[in-house]
TORKOL-4160 file (C-alpha; in steps of 0.2 Angstrom, whole numbers, padded with zeros to 4 digits, m for minus):
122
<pt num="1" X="0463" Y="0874" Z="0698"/>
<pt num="2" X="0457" Y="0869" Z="0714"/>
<pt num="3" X="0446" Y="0889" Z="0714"/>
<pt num="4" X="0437" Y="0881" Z="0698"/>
<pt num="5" X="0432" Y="0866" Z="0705"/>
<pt num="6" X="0426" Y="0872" Z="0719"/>
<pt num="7" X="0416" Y="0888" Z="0710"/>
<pt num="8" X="0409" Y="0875" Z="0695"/>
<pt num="9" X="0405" Y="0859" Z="0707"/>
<pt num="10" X="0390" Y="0866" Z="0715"/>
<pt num="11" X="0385" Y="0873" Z="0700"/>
<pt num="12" X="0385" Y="0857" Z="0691"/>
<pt num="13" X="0376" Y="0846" Z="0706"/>
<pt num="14" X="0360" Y="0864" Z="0705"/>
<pt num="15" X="0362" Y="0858" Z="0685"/>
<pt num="16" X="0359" Y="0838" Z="0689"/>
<pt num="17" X="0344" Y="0841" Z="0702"/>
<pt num="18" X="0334" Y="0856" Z="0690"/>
<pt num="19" X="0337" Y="0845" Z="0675"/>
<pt num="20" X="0326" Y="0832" Z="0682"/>
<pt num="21" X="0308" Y="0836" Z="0679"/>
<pt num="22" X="0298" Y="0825" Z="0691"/>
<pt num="23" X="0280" Y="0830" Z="0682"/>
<pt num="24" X="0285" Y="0820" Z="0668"/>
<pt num="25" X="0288" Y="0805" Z="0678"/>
<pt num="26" X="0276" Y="0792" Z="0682"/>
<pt num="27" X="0281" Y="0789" Z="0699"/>
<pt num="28" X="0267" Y="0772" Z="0698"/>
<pt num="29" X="0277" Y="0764" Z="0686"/>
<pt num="30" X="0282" Y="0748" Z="0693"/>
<pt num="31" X="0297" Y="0749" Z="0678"/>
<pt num="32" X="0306" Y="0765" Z="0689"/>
<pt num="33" X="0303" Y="0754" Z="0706"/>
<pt num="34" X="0309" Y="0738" Z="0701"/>
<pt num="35" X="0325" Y="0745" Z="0692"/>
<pt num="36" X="0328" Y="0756" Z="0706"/>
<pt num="37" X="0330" Y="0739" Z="0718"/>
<pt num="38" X="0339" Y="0730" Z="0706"/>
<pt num="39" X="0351" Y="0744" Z="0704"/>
<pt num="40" X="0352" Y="0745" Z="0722"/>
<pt num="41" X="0357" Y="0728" Z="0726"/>
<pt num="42" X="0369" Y="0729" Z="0714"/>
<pt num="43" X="0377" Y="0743" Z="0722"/>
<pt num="44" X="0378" Y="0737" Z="0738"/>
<pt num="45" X="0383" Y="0720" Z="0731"/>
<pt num="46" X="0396" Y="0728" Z="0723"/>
<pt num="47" X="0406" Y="0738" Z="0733"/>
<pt num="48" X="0403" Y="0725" Z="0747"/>
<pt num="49" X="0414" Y="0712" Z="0735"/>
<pt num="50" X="0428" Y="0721" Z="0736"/>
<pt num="51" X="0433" Y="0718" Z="0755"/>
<pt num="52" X="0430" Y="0701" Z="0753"/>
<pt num="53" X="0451" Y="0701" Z="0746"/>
<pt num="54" X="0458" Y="0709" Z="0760"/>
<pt num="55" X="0467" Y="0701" Z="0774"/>
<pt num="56" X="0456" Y="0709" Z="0789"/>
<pt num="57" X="0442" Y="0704" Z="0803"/>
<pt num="58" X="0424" Y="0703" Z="0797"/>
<pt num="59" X="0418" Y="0718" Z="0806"/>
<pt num="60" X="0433" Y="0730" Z="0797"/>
<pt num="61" X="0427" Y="0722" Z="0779"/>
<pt num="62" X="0408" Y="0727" Z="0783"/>
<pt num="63" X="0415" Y="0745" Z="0789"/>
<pt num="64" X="0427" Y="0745" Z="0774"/>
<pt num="65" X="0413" Y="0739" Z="0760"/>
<pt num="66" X="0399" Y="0750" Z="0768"/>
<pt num="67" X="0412" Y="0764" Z="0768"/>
<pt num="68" X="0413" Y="0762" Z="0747"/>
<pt num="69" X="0394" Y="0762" Z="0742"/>
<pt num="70" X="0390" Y="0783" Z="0745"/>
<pt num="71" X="0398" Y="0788" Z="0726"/>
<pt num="72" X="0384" Y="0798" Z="0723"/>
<pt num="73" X="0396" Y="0813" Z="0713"/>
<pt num="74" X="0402" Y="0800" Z="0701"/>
<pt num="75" X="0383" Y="0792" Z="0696"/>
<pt num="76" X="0375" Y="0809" Z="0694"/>
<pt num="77" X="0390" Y="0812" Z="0681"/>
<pt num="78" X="0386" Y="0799" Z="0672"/>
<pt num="79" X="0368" Y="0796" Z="0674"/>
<pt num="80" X="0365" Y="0815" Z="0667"/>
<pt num="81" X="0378" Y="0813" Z="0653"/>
<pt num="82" X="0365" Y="0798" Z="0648"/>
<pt num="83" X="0350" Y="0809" Z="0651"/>
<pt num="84" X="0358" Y="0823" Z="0638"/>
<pt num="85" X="0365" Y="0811" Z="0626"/>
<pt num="86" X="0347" Y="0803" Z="0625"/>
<pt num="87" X="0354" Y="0786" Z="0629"/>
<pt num="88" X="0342" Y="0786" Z="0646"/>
<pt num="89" X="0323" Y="0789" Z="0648"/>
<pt num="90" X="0316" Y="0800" Z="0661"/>
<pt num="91" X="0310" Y="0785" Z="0667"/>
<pt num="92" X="0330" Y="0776" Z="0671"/>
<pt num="93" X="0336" Y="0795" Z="0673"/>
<pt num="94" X="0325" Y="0796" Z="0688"/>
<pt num="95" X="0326" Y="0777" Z="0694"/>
<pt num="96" X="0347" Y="0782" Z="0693"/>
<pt num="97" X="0344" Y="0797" Z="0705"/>
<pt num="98" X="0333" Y="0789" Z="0715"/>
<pt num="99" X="0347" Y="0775" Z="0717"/>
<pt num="100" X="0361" Y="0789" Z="0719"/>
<pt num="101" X="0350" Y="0798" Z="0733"/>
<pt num="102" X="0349" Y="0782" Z="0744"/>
<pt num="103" X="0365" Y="0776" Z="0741"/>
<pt num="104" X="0373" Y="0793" Z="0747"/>
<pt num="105" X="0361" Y="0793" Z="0761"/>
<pt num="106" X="0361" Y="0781" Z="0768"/>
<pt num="107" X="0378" Y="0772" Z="0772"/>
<pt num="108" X="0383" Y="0784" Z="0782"/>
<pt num="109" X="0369" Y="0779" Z="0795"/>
<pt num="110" X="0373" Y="0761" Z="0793"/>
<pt num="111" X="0391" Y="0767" Z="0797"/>
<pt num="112" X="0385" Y="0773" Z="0811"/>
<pt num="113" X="0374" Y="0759" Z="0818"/>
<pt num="114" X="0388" Y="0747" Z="0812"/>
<pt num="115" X="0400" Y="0755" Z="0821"/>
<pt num="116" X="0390" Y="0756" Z="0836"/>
<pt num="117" X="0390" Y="0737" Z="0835"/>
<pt num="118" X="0407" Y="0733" Z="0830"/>
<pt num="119" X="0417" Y="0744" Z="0839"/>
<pt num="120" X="0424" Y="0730" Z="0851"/>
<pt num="121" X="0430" Y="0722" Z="0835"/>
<pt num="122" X="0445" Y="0737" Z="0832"/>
């Protein structure tokens, strides 16, 4: 099994980006900004959530809740599943990828930074 996944995965993720046709997009819209944050927030809000119910230090909750944001794989499955099935616009399509990108982005330099920060605190 594990030959498949790893022939079929990058395929998949070539699919995703291609799929997306930024010409059609209306990149001023203040509809694809203004989700795009509040889709944010609730992403980091809600991977940070769960460390709040374990028994550790603060600085091991930060570095456990950042940790869980980047689940770029998972949204881009979904997100195009809605984009085919004609349940998302291009317009929440493209806000979805723009949310993805950042949130697989950028934790792992806030990881960084954190740790760089917090290190004393392990």
């Amino acid at each position: 099994m594990k030959p498949i996944i790893q022939l079929f995965t990058p395929i998949f993720f070539v699919m995703v980006g291609l799929s997306l046709n930024l010409h059609e997009i209306d990149w001023g819209s203040p509809f694809i900004w203004a989700f795009s944050v509040v889709m944010l927030i609730a992403a980091v809000v809600g991977k940070m959530v769960g460390p709040l119910f374990i028994q550790e230090g603060w600085p091991l909750r930060w570095m456990i809740g950042i940790a869980m944001v980047p689940r770029g794989e998972v949204g881009l499955i979904f997100a195009e599943l809605g984009r085919i099935s004609g349940i998302f616009s291009n317009e929440v399509y493209a806000a979805l990828v723009i949310v993805i990108a950042v949130t697989t982005l950028l934790p792992p330099l806030v990881m960084k930074w954190a740790y760089t920060r917090l290190r004393r605190h392990f």
